[in-house]
C-alpha positions as CSV (number, residue, x, y, z in Angstrom):
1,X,78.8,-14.6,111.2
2,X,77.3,-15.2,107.4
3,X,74.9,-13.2,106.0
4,X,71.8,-14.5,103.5
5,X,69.4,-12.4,101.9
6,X,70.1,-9.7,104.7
7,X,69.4,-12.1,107.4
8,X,71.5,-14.3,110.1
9,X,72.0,-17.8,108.8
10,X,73.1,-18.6,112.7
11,X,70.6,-17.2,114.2
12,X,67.5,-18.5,115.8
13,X,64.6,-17.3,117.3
14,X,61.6,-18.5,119.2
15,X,58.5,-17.0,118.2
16,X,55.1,-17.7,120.5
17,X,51.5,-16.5,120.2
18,X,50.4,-15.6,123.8
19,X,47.4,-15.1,125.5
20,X,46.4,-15.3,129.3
21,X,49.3,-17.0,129.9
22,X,50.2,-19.5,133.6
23,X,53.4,-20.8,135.0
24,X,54.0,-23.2,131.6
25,X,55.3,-20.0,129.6
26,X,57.4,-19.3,132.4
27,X,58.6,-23.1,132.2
28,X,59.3,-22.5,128.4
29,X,61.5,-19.3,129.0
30,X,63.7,-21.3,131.9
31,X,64.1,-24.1,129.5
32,X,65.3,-21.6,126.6
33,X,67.5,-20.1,129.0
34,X,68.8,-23.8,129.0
35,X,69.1,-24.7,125.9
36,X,72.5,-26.2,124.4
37,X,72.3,-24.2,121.5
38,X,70.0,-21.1,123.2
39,X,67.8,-19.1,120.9
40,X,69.3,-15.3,119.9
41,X,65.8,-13.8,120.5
42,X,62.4,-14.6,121.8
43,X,59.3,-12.6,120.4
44,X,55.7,-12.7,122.3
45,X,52.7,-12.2,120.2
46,X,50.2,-10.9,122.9
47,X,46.8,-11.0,122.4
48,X,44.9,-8.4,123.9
49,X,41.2,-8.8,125.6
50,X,38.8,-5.9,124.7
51,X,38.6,-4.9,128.1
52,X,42.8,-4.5,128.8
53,X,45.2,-2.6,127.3
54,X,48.9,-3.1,126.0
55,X,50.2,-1.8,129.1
56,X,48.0,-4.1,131.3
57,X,49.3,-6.8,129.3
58,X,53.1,-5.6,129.7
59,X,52.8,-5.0,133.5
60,X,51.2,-9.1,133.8
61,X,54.0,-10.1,131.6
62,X,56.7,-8.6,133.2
63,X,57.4,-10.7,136.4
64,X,57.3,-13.5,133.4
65,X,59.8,-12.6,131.6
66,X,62.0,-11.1,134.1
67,X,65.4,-12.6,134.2
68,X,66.0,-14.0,131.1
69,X,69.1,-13.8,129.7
70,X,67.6,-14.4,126.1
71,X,66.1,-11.0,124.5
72,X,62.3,-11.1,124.7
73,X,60.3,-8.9,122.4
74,X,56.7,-8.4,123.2
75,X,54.4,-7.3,120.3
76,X,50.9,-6.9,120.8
77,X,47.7,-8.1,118.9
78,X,44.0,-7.3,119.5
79,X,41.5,-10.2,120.5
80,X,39.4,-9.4,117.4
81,X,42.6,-9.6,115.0
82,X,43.9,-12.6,116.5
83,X,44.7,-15.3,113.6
84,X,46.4,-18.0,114.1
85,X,48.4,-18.0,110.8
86,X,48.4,-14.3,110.3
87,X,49.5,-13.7,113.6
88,X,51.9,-15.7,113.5
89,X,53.0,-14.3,109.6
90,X,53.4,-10.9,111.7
91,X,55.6,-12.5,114.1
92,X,58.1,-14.1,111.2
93,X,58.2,-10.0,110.3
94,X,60.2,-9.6,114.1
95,X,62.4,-12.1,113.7
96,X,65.8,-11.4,112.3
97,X,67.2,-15.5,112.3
98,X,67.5,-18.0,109.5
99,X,65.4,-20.7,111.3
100,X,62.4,-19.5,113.5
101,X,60.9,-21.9,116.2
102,X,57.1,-21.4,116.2
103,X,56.0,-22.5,119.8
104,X,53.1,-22.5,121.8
105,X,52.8,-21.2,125.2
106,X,52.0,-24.3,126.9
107,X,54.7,-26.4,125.7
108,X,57.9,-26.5,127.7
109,X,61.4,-28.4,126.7
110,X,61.6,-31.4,128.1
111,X,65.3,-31.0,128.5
112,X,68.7,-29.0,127.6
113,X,68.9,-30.1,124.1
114,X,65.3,-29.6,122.4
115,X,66.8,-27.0,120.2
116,X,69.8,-28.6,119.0
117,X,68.0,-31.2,118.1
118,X,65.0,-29.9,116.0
119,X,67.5,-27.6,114.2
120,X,69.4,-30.6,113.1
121,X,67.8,-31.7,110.0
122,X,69.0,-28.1,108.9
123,X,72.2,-28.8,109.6
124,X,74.7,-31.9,108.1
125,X,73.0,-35.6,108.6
126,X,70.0,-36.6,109.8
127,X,67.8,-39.3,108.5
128,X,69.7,-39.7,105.6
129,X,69.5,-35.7,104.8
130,X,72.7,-34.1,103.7
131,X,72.8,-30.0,104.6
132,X,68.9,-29.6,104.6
133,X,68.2,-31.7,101.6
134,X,66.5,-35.3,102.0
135,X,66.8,-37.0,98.7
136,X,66.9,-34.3,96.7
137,X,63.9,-32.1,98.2
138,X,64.8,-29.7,100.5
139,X,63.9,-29.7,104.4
140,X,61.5,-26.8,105.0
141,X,60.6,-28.0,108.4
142,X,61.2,-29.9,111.3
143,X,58.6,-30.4,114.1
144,X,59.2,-32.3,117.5
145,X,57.8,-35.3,119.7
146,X,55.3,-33.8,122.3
147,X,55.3,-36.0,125.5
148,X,52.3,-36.5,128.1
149,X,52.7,-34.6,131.0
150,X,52.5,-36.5,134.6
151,X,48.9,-35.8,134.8
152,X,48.2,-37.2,131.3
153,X,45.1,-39.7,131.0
154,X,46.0,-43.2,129.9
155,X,44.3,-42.8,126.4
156,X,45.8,-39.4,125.8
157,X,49.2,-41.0,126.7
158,X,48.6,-43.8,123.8
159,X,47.7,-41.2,121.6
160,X,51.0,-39.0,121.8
161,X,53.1,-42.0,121.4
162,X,50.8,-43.1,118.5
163,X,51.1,-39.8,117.1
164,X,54.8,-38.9,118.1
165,X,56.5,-42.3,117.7
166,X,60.8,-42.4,118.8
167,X,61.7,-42.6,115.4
168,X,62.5,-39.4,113.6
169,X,62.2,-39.5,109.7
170,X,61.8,-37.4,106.7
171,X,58.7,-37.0,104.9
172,X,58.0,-36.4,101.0
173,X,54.9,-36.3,98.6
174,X,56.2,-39.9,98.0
175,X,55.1,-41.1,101.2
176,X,51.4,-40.4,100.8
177,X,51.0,-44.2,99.1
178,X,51.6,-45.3,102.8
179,X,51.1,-42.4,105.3
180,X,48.7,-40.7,103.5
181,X,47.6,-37.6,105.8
182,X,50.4,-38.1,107.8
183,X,52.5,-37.4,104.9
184,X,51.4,-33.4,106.0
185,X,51.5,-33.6,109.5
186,X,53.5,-30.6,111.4
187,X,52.6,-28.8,114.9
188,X,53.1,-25.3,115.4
189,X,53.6,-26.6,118.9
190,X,56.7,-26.7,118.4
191,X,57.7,-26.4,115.1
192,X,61.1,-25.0,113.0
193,X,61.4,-23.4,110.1
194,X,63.7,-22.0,107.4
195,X,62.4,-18.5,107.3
196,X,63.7,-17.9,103.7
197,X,62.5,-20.9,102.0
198,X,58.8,-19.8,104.6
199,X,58.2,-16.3,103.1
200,X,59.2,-18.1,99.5
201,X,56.1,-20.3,100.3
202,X,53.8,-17.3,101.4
203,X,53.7,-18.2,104.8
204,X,51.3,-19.2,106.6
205,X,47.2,-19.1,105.0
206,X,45.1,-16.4,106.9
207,X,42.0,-16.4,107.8
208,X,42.1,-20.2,108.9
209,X,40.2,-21.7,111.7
210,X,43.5,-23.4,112.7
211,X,45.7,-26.2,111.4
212,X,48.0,-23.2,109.6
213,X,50.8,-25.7,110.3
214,X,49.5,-28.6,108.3
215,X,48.3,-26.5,105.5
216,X,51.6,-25.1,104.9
217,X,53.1,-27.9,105.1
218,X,51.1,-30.1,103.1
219,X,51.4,-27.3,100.1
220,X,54.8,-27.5,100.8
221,X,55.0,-31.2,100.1
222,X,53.1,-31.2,97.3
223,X,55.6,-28.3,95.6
224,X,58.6,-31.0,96.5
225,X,59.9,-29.7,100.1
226,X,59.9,-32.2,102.5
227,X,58.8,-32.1,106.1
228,X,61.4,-33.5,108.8
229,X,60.4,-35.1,112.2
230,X,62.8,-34.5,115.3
231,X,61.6,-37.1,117.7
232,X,65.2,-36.5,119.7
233,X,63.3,-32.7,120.4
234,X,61.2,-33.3,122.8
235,X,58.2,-31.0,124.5
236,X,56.0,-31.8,126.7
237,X,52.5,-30.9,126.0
238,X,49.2,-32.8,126.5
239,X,45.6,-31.7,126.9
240,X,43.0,-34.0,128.9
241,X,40.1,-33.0,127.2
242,X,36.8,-33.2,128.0
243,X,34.5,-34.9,124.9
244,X,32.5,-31.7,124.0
245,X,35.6,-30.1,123.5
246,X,37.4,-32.9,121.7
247,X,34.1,-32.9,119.3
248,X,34.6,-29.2,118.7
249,X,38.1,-29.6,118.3
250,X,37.7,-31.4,115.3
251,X,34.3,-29.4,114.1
252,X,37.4,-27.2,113.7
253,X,39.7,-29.6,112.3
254,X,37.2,-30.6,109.7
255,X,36.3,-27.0,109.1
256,X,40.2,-26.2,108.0
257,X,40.3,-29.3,105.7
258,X,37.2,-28.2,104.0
259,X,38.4,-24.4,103.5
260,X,41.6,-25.7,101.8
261,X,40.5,-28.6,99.3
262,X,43.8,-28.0,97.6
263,X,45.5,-29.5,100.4
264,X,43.5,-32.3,101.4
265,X,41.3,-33.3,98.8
266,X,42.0,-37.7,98.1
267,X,43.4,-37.5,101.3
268,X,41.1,-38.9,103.7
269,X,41.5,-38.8,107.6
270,X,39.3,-41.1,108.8
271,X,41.5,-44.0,108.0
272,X,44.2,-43.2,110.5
273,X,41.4,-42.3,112.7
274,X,40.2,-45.5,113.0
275,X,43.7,-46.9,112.9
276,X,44.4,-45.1,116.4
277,X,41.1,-46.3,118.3
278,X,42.0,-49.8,117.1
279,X,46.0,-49.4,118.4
280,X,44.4,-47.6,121.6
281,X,42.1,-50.3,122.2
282,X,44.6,-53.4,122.0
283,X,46.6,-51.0,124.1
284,X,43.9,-50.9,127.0
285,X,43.2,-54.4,126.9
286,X,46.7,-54.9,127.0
287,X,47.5,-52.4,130.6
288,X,44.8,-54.9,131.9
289,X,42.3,-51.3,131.6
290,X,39.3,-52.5,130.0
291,X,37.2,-50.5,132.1
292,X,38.0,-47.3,129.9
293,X,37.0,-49.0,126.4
294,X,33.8,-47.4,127.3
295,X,35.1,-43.6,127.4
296,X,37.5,-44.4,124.8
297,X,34.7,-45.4,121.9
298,X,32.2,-42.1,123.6
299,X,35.3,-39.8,122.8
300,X,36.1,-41.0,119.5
301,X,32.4,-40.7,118.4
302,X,32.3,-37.4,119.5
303,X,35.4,-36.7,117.4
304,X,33.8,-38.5,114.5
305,X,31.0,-36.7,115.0
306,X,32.9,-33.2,115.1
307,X,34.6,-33.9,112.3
308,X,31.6,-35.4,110.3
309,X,29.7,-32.5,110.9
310,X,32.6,-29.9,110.0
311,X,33.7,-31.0,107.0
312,X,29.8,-30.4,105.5
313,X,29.5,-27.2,107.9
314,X,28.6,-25.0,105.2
315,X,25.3,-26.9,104.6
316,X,24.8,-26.6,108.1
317,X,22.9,-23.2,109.6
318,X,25.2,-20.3,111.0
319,X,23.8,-20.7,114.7
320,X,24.7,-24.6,114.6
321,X,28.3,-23.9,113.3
322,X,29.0,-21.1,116.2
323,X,27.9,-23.4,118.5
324,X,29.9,-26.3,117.2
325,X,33.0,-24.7,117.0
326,X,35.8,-24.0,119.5
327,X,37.3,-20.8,117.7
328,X,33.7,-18.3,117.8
329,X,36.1,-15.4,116.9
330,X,36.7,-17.0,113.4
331,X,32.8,-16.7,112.8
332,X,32.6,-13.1,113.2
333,X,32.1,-11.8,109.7
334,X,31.7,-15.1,107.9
């Protein structure tokens, strides 16, 4: 085993923020127990309700996490304290491996090799990257193809293939002539990184709504790292949300890009916004599913709408803005 910096180049650990969790983060720990190349170490950030203590949280957790043969380590978070890139800084502080899987507790492997895979463009070829470097810029991380689950609406389906295409590449600050935005996309959904070159970077930015993912990331690209997509690791994860929370969603969205102007300022979203209810359209029309053109332009003018409204939120009075977004905690002392 070879050491860097004090920490396990071969190691690799999973780390997930959970709260309230159901029968997908049991899913997830079967499907690590699974895993080709299996994680050395899983570590649980709980967040705790006001009303419910650590050991409430440990006793619901236990029957979970019961019978895995991968090490789980369960650290605990208060509800009020609960960050999404904070938290998950904390969590990087547990972890003792060279590349740490950031995960979310609804998104389960889709098979034995969703590990192996999204480590890969950390190790030897892939995509044309030799050893972790892709022309020259190194490979901070690599994020993987989310799939619909079985009960995924037709226009959510489109929208993860649109989003998470079969074709893995890698992604530099030379690609934002032609994929603008996309240039910075990452998901903490499922997401690896290599932890050195992560602390380098700072981390994660706290005290974000969310999109800590994309942030880092985009900084990342504009310093001359480059982003790798895994679409061989595959996850399944889909939400079929209704359209006052897919309007709040991107309140939020909107509210991230407008805190972090360093990241995302000349790079518009609403291009490859429209560009996905045009593919989505054709794609309806197409499946012979005209009928739900209708929902599909409601949706994506609530999203507009969200995301219109977000991005100017500080003109906007306080009570509006609470009520607009999806994350009230993040309003708390703002």
């Amino acid at each position: 085993m070879t050491e860097e910096n004090g920490e396990n180049t071969d190691r690799i650990n999973i780390l997930v923020p959970v709260y309230r969790p159901d029968e997908k983060l049991a899913g997830l720990i079967y499907m690590m127990n699974r895993q080709s190349l299996k994680p050395d170490k899983m570590v649980f950030m709980v967040t705790v309700d006001a009303d419910s203590t650590e050991e409430d949280q440990a006793r619901a957790l236990s029957g979970t996490v019961r019978g895995s043969d991968i090490p789980i380590e369960c650290r605990f978070v208060r509800k009020a304290e609960f960050d999404h890139g904070g938290t998950r800084n904390r969590g990087m502080e547990y972890c003792d491996g060279q590349i740490v899987i950031c995960m979310t507790q609804d998104a389960v492997p889709e098979d034995d090799h969703m590990v192996e895979e999204l480590t890969l463009p950390f190790r030897g070829e892939f995509c044309g990257a030799s050893g972790g470097v892709a022309e020259g810029r190194e490979i901070i991380v690599s994020y993987a193809r989310q799939m619909p689950a079985k009960d995924c609406r037709p226009v959510e389906r489109f929208t993860r293939n649109f989003n998470y295409p079969p074709v893995s590449r890698i992604k530099t600050e030379e690609d934002l002539k032609t994929l603008g935005i996309k240039t910075f996309f990452a998901s903490n959904v499922c997401a690896a990184y290599k932890k050195d070159l992560f602390l380098a970077r700072g981390g994660f930015p706290e005290q974000t709504i969310f999109n800590e993912d994309m942030i880092f990331a985009g900084r990342a690209v504009r310093a001359g790292y480059a982003v790798a997509y895994a679409a061989g690791a595959r996850v399944i994860h889909s939400h079929n949300l209704p359209f006052r929370e897919q309007f709040k969603r991107n309140f939020d969205l909107a509210v991230s890009q407008a805190d972090f102007p360093d990241v995302f300022e000349g790079v518009p979203s609403e291009g490859e916004g429209i560009r996905l209810v045009k593919s989505t359209m054709r794609y309806l029309a197409s499946q012979g599913k005209i009928h739900l053109i209708p929902g599909l332009i409601w949706g994506s003018a609530c999203k507009y709408a969200g995301y219109f409204l977000g991005k100017r939120y500080r003109k906007l009075p306080k009570k509006l803005v609470r009520a607009f977004s999806l994350n009230k905690y993040y309003w708390r002392n703002r």
